[in-house]
C-alpha positions in Angstrom: 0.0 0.0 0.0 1.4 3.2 -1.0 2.3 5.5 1.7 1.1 9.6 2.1 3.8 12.0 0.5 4.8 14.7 2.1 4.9 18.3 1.5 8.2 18.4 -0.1 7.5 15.3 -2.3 4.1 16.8 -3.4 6.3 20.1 -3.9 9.2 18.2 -6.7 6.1 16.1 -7.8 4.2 19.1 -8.8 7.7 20.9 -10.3 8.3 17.8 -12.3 4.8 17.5 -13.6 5.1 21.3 -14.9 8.9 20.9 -16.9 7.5 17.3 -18.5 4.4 19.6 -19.7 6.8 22.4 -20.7 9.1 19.6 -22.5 6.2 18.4 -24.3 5.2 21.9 -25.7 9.1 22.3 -27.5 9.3 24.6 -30.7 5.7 25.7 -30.0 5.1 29.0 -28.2 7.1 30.1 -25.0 4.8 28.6 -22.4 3.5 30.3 -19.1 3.5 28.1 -16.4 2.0 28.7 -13.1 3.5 27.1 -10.0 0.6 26.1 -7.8 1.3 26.1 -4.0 -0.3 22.5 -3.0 -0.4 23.5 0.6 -3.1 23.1 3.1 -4.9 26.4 3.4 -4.5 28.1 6.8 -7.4 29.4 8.5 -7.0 33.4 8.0 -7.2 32.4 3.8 -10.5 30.4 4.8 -11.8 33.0 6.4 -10.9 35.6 3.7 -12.2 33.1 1.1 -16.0 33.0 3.1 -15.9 36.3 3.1 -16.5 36.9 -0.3 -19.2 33.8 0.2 -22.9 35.2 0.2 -24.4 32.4 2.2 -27.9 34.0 2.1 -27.6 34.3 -1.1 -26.8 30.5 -1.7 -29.0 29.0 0.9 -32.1 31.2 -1.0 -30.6 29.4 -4.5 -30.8 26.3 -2.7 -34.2 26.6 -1.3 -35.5 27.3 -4.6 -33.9 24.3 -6.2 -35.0 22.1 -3.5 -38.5 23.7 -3.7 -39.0 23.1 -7.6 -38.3 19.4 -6.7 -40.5 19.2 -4.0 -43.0 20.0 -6.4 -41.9 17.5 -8.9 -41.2 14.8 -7.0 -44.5 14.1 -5.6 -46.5 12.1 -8.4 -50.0 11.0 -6.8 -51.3 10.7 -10.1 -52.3 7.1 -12.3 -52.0 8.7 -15.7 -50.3 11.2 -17.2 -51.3 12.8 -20.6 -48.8 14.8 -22.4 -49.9 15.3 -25.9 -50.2 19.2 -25.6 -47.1 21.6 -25.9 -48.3 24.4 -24.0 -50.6 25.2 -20.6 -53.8 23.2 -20.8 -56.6 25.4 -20.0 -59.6 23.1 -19.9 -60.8 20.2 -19.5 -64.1 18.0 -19.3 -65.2 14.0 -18.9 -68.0 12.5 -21.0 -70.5 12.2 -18.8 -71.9 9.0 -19.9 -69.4 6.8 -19.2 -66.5 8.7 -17.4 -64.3 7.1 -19.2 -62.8 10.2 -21.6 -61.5 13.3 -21.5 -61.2 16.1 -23.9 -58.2 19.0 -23.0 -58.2 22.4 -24.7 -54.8 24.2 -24.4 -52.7 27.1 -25.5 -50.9 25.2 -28.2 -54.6 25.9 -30.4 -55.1 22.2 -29.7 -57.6 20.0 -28.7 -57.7 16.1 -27.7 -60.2 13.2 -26.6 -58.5 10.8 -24.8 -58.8 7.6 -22.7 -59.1 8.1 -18.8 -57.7 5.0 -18.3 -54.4 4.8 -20.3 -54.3 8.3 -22.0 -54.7 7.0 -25.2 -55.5 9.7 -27.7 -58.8 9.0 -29.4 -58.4 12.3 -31.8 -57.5 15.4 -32.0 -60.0 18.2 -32.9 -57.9 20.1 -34.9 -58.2 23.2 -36.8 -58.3 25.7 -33.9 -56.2 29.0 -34.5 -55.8 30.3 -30.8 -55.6 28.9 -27.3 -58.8 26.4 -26.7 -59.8 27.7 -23.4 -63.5 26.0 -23.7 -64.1 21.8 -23.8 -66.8 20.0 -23.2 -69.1 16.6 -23.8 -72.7 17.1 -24.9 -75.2 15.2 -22.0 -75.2 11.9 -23.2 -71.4 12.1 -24.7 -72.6 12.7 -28.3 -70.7 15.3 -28.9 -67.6 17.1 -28.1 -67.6 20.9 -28.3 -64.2 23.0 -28.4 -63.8 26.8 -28.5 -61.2 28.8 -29.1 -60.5 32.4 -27.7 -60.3 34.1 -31.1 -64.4 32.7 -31.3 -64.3 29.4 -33.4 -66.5 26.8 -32.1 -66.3 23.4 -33.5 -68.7 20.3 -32.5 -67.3 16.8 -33.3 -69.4 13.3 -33.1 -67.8 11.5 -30.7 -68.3 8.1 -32.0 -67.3 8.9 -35.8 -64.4 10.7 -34.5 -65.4 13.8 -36.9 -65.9 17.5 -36.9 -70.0 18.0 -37.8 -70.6 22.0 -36.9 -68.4 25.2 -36.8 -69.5 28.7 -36.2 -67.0 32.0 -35.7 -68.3 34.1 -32.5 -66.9 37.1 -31.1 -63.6 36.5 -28.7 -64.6 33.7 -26.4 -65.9 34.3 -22.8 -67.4 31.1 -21.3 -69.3 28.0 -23.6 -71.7 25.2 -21.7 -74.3 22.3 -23.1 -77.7 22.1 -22.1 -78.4 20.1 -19.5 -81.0 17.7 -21.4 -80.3 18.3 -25.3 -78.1 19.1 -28.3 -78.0 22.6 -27.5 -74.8 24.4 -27.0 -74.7 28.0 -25.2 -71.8 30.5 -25.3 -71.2 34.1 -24.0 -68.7 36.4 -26.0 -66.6 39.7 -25.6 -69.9 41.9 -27.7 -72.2 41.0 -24.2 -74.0 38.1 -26.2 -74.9 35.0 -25.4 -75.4 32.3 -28.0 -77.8 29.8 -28.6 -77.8 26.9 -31.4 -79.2 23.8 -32.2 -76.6 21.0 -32.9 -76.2 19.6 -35.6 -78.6 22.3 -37.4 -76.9 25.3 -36.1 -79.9 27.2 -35.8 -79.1 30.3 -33.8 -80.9 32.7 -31.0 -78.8 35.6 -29.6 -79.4 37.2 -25.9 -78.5 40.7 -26.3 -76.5 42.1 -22.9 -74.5 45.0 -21.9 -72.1 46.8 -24.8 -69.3 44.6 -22.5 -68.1 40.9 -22.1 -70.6 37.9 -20.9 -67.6 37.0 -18.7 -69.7 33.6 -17.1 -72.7 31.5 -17.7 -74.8 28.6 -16.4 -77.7 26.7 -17.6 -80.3 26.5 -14.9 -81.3 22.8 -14.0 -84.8 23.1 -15.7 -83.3 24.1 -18.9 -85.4 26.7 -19.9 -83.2 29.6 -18.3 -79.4 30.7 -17.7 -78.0 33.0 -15.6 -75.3 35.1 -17.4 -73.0 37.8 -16.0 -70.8 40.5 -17.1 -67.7 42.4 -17.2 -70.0 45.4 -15.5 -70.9 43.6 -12.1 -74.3 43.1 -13.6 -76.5 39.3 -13.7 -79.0 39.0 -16.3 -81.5 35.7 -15.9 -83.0 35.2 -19.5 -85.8 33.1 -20.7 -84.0 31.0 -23.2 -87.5 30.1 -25.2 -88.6 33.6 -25.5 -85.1 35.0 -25.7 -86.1 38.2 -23.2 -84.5 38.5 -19.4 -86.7 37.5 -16.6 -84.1 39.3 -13.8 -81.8 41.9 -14.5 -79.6 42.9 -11.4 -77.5 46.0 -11.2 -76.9 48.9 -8.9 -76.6 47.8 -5.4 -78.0 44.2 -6.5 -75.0 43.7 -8.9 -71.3 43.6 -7.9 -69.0 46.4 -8.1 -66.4 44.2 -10.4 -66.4 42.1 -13.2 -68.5 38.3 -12.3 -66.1 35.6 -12.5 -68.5 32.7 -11.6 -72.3 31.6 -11.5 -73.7 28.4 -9.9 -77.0 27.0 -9.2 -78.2 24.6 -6.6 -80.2 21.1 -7.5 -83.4 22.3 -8.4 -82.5 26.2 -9.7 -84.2 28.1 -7.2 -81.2 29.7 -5.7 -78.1 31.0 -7.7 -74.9 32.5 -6.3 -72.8 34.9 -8.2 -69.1 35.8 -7.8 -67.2 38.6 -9.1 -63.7 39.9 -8.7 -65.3 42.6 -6.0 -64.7 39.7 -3.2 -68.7 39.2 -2.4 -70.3 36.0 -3.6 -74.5 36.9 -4.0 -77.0 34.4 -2.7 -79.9 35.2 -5.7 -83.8 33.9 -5.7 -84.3 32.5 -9.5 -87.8 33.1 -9.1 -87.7 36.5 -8.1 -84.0 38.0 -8.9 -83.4 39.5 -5.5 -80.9 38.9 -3.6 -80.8 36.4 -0.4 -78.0 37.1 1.0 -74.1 39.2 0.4 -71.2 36.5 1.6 -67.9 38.7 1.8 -64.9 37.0 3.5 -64.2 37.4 6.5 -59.9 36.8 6.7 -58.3 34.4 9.0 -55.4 36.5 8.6 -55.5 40.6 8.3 -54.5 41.5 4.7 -50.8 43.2 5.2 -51.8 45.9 2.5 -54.8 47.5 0.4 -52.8 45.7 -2.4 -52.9 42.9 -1.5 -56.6 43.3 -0.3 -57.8 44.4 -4.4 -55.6 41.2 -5.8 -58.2 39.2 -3.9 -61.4 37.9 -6.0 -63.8 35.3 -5.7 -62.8 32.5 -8.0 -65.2 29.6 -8.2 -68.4 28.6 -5.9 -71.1 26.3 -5.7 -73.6 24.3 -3.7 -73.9 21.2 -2.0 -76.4 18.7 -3.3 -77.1 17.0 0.2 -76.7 19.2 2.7 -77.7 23.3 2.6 -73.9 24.2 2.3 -72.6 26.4 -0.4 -68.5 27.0 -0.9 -66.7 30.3 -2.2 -63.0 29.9 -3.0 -60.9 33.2 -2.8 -57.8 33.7 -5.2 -56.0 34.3 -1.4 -56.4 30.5 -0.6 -59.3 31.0 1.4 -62.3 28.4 1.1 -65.3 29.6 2.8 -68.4 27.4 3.9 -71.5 28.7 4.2 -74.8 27.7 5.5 -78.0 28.6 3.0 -80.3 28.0 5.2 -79.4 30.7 8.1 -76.5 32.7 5.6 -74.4 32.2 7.8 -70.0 31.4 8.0 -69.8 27.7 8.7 -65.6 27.2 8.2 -62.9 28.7 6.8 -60.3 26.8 5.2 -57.1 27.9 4.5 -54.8 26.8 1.5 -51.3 27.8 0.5 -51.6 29.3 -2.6 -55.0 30.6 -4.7 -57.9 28.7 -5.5 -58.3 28.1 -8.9 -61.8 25.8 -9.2 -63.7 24.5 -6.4 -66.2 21.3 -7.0 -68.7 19.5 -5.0 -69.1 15.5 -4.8 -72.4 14.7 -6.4 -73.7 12.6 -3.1 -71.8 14.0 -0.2 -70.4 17.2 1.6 -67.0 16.9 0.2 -65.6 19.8 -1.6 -62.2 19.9 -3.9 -59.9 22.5 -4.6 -57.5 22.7 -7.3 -54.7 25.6 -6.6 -52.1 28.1 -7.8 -49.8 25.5 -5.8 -50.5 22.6 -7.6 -52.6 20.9 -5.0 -55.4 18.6 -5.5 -57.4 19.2 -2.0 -60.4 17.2 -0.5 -62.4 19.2 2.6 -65.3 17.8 4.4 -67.7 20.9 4.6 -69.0 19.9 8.2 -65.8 19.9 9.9 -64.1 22.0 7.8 -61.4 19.5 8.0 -59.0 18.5 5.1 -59.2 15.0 4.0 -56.8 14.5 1.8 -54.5 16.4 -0.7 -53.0 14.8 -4.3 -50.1 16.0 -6.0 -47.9 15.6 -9.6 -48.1 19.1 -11.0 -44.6 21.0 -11.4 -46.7 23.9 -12.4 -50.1 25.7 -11.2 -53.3 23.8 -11.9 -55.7 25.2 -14.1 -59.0 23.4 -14.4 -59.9 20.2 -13.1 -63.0 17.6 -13.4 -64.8 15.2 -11.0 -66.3 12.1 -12.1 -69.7 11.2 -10.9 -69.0 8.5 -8.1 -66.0 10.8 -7.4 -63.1 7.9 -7.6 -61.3 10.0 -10.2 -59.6 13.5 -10.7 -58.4 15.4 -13.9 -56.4 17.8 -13.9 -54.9 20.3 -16.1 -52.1 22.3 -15.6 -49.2 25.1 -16.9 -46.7 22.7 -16.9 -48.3 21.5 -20.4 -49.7 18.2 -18.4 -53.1 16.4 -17.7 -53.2 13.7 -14.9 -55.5 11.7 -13.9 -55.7 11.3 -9.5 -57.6 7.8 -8.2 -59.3 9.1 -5.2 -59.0 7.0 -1.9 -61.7 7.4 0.6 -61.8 5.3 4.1 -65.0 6.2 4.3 -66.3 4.7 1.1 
């Protein structure tokens, strides 16, 4: 076994390495050679060497890196789809069966696939802007896409094949009747659409000179609730084409709506809007129940970051007289219809993005800013569970109807598909 040189062996070691290169270089160029000094360093060149060291500085670089990880290490997901090369904006599940998916995204594309593989059915192609609307007519007929610019296209499911188009104004919000092959739209001009698929027959709802920013189909399919960029709600007669309710004033919101919801049987509505109050609305009569505005956990730390705040997504319970409001602050608020009144307050990391309800229990989900997956139960206000796999924010997820399964979408260019375990079930 060889033993340790010392320093004067490492010293003609190092001296005879440096003439054998010089020897080696003959007849080129006079070479430079640098004698290094193999000694130990003492502790004053340490100590002059970390002074030049910004150790916040590195331990910040670190904690990013071991942050952007974190957030791809943790896969909680069964399927990953990857077909789109851009942010996937939307996406919806057949309702029929549950067993496929179509994703809109910012790459102008649009794809039915397989739930349980990701196999890609086909793509509805043609689209010239981001897809930003998806979704499967009510017994899986048909496929609708939308684009921002306004191109709608309808595609039969089974034949795999593009049957309708139509060019709207810029795209706001698109959603199928609830019991036929009619397909409803709002747009940038303050219309809503109406058409007939596959005849494309047409009836317009004329609104305010500004953008139909959200829109919902009530549950006896004869009216939808539509509201604007003005903080105004119009409930319109979709048969005769005229607006039963128009709310405004004091009985609109001071912002642009960003959401509308109904409960089971239509006779309530709740509106959202980006002035932080979510509106408890009678169907029947237009006036408003009730004015939810959140009521922080934690003081906001400036009128900044007080205005940033908006109510994303809502909705309401179909078993129990709960509704939810998610806040772009993280905040998930539970209410009580029955008394209006501020059941829990749940707090999430990041923004809510979507919130949905299980279709035969108080469970609500969150999908976030933070790429979480969360599962609360709205009479303990308690978080169930949380699922993971997104290195990016999350921007639209579905539910299927026994709610066993999760899609996602997300910035990171991904869909993934989450199997949802219960105890309880």
């Amino acid at each position: 076994m060889a033993e340790p040189a010392d320093g004067a062996d490492l010293e003609a070691a190092s001296e005879g390495l440096l003439l054998m290169a010089a020897g080696d270089e003959e007849g080129a160029a006079e070479e430079i050679v640098e004698v290094v000094d193999l000694e130990a360093p003492g502790p004053d060149d340490l100590a002059d060497e970390m002074e030049d060291v910004d150790l916040d500085e590195e331990e910040a670089d670190w904690e990013d890196v071991e942050a952007e990880e974190g957030m791809e290490a943790q896969d909680d997901s069964e399927v990953t789809f990857s077909k789109h090369t851009a942010s996937v904006f939307c996406v919806s599940l057949d309702p029929k069966t549950n067993t496929l998916a179509v994703t809109g995204g910012e790459d102008d594309k649009a794809f039915v696939w397989r739930l349980s593989d990701g196999e890609l059915l086909f793509e509805c192609s043609g689209h010239k802007d981001s897809v930003t609307c998806a979704g499967f007519s009510h017994d899986s007929t048909f496929v609708a896409t939308g684009d921002m610019s306004g191109l709608i296209k309808v595609w039969r499911v089974d034949a795999k094949e593009e049957i309708w188009s139509f060019e709207a104004g810029d795209l706001e919000w698109m959603e199928w009747h609830p019991q036929s092959h009619v397909l409803l739209a709002g747009t940038a001009d303050g219309n809503s659409w109406m058409w007939k698929i596959p005849s494309g027959e047409c009836k317009t709802f004329q609104g305010p000179s500004c953008p139909a920013t959200c829109g919902h189909v009530l549950p006896d399919g004869r009216r939808a609730v539509v509201g604007y960029e003005d903080g105004t709600v119009r409930i319109w007669d979709l048969k005769q084409g005229s607006s039963l309710h128009v709310l405004k004033g004091q009985d609109g919101h001071q912002g642009p709506l960003t959401c509308v919801a109904s409960n089971k049987d239509g006779s309530l509505v709740l509106t959202g809007s980006v002035d932080c109050h979510a509106k408890l609305v009678s169907s029947a009569t237009g006036k408003v129940v009730s004015v939810f505005r959140e009521e922080a956990i934690v003081p906001k730390s400036s009128a900044e970051e007080a205005e940033s705040n908006s109510v994303e997504s809502l909705g309401f319970c179909n078993v129990m007289p709960l509704a939810a409001v998610g806040y772009l602050d993280g905040t998930l608020a539970i209410y009580d219809v029955a008394t209006q009144t501020l059941r829990h307050n749940c707090q999430h990391e990041s923004g809510i993005v979507q919130l949905l309800w299980e279709e035969s229990s108080p469970v609500v989900y969150t999908c976030t800013l933070g790429g979480a997956v969360c599962l609360w139960d709205a009479r303990s206000g308690k978080l169930i569970s949380e699922y993971r796999g997104h290195s990016a924010e999350i921007l639209d997820f579905a539910l299927n109807k026994d709610a066993s399964i999760v899609v996602t979408t997300s910035g990171d260019h991904q869909a993934k598909v989450f199997c949802v375990q219960r105890p309880d079930r």
